[in-house]
N, C-alpha and C positions, 0 to 999 in steps of 0.2 A: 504494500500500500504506500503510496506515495503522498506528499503533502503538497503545496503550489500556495506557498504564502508569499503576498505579493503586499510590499507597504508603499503608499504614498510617499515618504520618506525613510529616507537608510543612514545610520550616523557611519560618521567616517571618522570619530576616535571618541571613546569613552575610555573618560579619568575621573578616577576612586579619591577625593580631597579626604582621607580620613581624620585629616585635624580639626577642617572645615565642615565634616561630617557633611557633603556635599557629592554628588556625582554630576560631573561636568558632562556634557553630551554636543560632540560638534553633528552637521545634519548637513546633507549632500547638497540644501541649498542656501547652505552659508548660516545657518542661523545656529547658534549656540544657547543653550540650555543649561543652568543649575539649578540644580533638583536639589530640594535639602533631604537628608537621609529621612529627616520627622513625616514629611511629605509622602514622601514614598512609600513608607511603613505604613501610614494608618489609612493612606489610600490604594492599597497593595491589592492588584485584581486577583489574591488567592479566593477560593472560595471560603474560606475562615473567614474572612474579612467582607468579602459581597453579597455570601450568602451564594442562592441561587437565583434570587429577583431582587427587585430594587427593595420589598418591603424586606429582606431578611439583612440588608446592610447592617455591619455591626461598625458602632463610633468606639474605634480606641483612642485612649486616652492615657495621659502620664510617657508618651514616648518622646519628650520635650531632647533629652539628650542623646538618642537612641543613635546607632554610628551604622557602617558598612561593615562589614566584615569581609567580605566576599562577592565579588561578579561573575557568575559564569554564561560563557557565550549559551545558547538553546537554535541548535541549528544556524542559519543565518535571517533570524527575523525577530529574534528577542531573546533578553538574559534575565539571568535568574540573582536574586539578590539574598546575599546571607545580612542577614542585621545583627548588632551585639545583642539582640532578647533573643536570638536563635531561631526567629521567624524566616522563614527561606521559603513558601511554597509560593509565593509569587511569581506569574512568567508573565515579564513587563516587552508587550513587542517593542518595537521600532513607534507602530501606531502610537501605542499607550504615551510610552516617553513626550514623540513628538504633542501630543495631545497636552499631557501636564505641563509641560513647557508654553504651550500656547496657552492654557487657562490656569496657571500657576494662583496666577491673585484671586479670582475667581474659585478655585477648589478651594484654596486655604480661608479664604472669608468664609464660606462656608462650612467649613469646619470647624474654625473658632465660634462661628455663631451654633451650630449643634452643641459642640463644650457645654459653651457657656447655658443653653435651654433644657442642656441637663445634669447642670448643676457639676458639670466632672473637668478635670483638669488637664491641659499637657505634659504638670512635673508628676513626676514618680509616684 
């Protein structure tokens, strides 16, 4: 069985800031992306975290200092991310990436405003 994943955009170097706790992402039409690790973690398309429809989304919370650990490539159309809580079952394409990167401000207000409506925190 074969696969034929095909993305709108394809990065052409991903860099692990692990001090920055960031994942920098360059993109084949020039646009650059930094991801912050906090970003990635609690919007991680695993299904732990998505659920399997929009209404089983679960909000984590307290992952304020949360780092990389680990990238590994998954084929050529997305990788896979190990976090310091040991959370790794997310497979982030090309799509996903280029996507959080376009709507970075927009996810993240969003997320501070769930936080805060219920009652839960980004620190630990």
């Amino acid at each position: 069985m074969s696969h034929n994943f095909t993305s709108a955009h394809v990065p052409t170097e991903i860099r692990v800031k692990r001090e920055e706790k960031v994942l920098e992402v360059d993109f084949d039409n020039g646009k650059t992306f930094r991801l912050p690790a906090e970003l990635l973690r609690v919007e991680s398309p695993s299904a732990e975290v998505q659920g399997h429809s929009p209404e089983e989304k679960k909000l984590v919370a307290g992952r304020k200092h949360v780092g990389i650990m680990n990238v590994t490539p998954i084929g050529n159309y997305a990788i896979s991310i190990k976090f310091d809580d040991l959370h790794d079952t997310g497979i982030y394409s090309w799509d996903t990436l280029y996507d959080f990167g376009m709507r970075q401000d927009e996810i993240w207000t969003g997320y501070l405003q769930a936080l805060e409506a219920a009652g839960l925190s980004r620190e630990p």
